[in-house]
N, C-alpha and C positions, 0 to 999 in steps of 0.2 A: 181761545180767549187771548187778545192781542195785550200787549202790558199797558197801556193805556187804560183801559176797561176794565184790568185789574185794577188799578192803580185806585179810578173813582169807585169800585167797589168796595177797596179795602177802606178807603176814607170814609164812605159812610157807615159800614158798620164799626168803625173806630169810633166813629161822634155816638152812632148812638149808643156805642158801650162805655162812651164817658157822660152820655146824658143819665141810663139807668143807673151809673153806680154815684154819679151825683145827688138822683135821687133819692138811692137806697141810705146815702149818707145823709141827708137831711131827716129823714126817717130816723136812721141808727141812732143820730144826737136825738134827737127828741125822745124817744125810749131812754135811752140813757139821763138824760133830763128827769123824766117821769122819775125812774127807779131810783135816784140821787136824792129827791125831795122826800121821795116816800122812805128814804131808808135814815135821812137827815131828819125827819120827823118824830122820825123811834126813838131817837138819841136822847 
């Protein structure tokens, strides 16, 4: 594997380990969202 080749392989899976964990963060607030109103509810 020439470093070129490495180079665009490492790039893409860098995007899409910044696409999943964007998405798991848009998730994570939203749970957290959820659990915030329901615990502000109790109150």
């Amino acid at each position: 594997m020439n470093g070129k080749a490495f180079l665009l392989e490492w790039k893409r899976n860098a995007f899409s380990f910044n696409f999943s964990v964007i998405i798991h963060k848009k998730r994570y607030t939203r749970d957290i969202g959820r659990r915030g109103a329901e615990l502000w509810s109790c109150m």
